[in-house]
C-alpha positions as CSV (number, residue, x, y, z in Angstrom):
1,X,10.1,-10.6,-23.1
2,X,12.5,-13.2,-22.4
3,X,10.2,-16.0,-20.6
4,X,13.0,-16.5,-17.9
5,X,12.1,-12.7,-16.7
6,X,9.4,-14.8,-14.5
7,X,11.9,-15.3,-12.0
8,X,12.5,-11.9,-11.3
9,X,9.3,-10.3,-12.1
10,X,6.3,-9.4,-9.6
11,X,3.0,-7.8,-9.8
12,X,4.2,-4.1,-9.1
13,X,0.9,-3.5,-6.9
14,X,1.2,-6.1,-4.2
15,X,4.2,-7.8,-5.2
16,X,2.6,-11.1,-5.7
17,X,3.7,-14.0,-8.1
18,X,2.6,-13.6,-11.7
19,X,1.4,-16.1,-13.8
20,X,2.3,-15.9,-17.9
21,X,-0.5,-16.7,-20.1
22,X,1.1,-16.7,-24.1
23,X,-0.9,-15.4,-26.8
24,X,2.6,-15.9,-29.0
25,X,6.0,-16.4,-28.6
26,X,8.9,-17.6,-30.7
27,X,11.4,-19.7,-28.7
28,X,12.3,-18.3,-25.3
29,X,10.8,-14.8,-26.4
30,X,7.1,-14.0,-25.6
31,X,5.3,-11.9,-28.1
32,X,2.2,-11.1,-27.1
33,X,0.0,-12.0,-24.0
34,X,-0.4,-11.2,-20.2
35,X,0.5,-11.3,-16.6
36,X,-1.7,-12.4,-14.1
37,X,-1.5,-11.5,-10.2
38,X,-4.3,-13.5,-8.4
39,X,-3.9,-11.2,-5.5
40,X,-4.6,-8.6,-7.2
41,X,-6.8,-9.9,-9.8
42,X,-5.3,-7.8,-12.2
43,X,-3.9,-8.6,-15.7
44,X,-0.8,-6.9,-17.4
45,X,-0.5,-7.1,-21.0
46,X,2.8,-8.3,-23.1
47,X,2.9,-6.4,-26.9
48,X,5.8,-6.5,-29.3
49,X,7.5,-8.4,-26.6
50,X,7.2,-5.8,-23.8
51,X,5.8,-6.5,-21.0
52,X,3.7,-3.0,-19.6
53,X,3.6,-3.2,-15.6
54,X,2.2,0.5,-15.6
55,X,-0.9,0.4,-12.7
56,X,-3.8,-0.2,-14.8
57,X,-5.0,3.3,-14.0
58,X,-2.0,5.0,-15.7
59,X,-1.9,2.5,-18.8
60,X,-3.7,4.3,-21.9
């Protein structure tokens, strides 16, 4: 995930900010670690680069 996405991106349940916390990343690209909405109090996890903003009921 490209760390500029941040501009663009919102938490798809209330569409509040999100805030990136990086576990690794290599330049502009994040590799692994999470998205935080404080409204929501609800994390969204970054793997292999992608970010998944699936509901967390409908993640696996």
């Amino acid at each position: 995930m490209k760390k500029e996405m941040m501009n663009i991106l919102a938490c798809p349940l209330c569409k509040g900010e999100l805030v990136l916390n990086i576990s690794s990343d290599e330049g502009e690209e994040v590799i692994s670690g999470t998205l935080y909405c404080a409204a929501c109090d609800e994390y969204y996890p970054i793997e292999k680069g992608i970010p998944n903003m699936l509901p967390p009921e409908m993640r696996d």
